[in-house]
N, C-alpha and C positions, 0 to 999 in steps of 0.2 A: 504494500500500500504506500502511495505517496502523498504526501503535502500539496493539495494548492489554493493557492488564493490569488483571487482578481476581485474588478471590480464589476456587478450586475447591474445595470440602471441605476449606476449611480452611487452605491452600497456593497460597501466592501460583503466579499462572498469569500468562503473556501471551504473546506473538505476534504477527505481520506479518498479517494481514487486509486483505484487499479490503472496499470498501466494501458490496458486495454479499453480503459475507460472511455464512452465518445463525449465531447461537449454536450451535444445535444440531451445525453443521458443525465451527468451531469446537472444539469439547469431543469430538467423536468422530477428527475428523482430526488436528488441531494437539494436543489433549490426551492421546488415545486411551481416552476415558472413553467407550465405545459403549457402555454402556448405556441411554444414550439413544436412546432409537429413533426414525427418521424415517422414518411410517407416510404418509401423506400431501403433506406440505406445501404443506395449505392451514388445519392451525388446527379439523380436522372429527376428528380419529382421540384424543387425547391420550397418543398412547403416548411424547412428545417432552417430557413438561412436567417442569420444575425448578422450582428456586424461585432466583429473585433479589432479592437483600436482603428474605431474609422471603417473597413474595408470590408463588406457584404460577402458572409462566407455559410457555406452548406455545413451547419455542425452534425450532420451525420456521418461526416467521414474528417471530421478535425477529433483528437484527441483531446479532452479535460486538460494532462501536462502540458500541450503547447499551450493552452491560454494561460498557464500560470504567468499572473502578473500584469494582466492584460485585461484591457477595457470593453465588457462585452455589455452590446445593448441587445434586448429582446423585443419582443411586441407587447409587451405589457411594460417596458418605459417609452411606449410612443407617444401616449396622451400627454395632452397639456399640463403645464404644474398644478389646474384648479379642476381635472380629473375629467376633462372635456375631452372630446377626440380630439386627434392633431387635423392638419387640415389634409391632407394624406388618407387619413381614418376616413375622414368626412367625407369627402371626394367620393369614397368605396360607395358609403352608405347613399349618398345622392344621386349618382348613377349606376346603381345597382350589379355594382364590380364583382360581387360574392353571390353565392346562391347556397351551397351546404357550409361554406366555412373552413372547409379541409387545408385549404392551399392557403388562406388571405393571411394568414401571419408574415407566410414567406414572399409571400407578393407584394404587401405593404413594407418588408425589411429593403427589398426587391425595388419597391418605387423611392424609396427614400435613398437606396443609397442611388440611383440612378439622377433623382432631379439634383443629390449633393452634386455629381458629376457634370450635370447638365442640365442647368436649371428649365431651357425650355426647349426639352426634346424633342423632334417631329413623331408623326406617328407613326413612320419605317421606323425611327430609332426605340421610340418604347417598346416596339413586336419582335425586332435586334434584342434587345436587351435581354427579355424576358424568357427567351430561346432556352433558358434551363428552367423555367415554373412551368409545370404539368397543373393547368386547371381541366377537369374532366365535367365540368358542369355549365359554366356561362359561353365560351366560344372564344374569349379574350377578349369580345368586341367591348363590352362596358367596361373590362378592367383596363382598357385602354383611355378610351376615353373616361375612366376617374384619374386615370395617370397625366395623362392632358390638362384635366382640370385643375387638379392639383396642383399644375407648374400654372398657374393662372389664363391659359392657353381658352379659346373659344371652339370648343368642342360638336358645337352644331355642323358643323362641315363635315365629320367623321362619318363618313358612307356603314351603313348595314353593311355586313358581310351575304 
């Protein structure tokens, strides 16, 4: 068993882990931050992805010891400080971006680190991007256009599929 500690939304975290241990595991058993979902675990689905110090990663195939020390945000530090969605969140629920809810943690980690990179994507770039999130329920067409909105983007122009 080894030692780790980082930091979860903001709050210092750590824990006894096996070497074998995944992030993802991690944050949903030892933290109980399931909001992360582990869709896969093979790095194909992205319903699993955070960000660690900054940079949007699949924690179902990152280990627990590599984040020792290190800055990881979830979907449950997305909302605002006064416990409101972020505008990200909002965007989802406005154009009806989700439908079961499986994928949206890793899709919202997904869009945020995306508009960090590019605040105002076109809409080849956001269906680029998203090329690792496996939604099996909406079609991508409104998680697109919440991703549009979200970067403050006029979304009426975004064609039906």
């Amino acid at each position: 068993m080894t030692q780790v500690k980082m930091t979860v939304n903001g709050k210092a975290a750590s824990g006894e882990v096996e070497g074998r241990t995944l992030l993802a595991q991690f944050l949903r058993e030892d933290q109980g931050l399931t909001g992360t979902h582990i869709g896969c675990d093979t790095s194909q689905c992205g319903a699993c992805v955070v960000h660690v110090n900054g940079e949007a990663v699949k924690a179902c195939t990152m280990l627990a010891i590599e984040a020792d020390g290190a800055n990881v945000d979830t979907i449950e530090g997305q909302a605002d400080a006064d416990g409101s969605l972020n505008v990200i969140q909002q965007a989802f629920q406005d154009h009806h971006g989700l439908q079961c809810g499986f994928c949206t943690p890793g899709m919202v980690m997904s869009a945020a680190a995306l508009l960090k990179e590019n605040p105002k994507p076109s809409e080849a770039e956001v269906r680029h991007y998203l090329d690792g999130n496996i939604c099996r329920c909406t079609g991508y067409h409104n998680i697109v256009k919440a991703i549009m909105a979200a970067s403050g983007q006029d979304v009426s122009a975004i064609a039906a599929e």
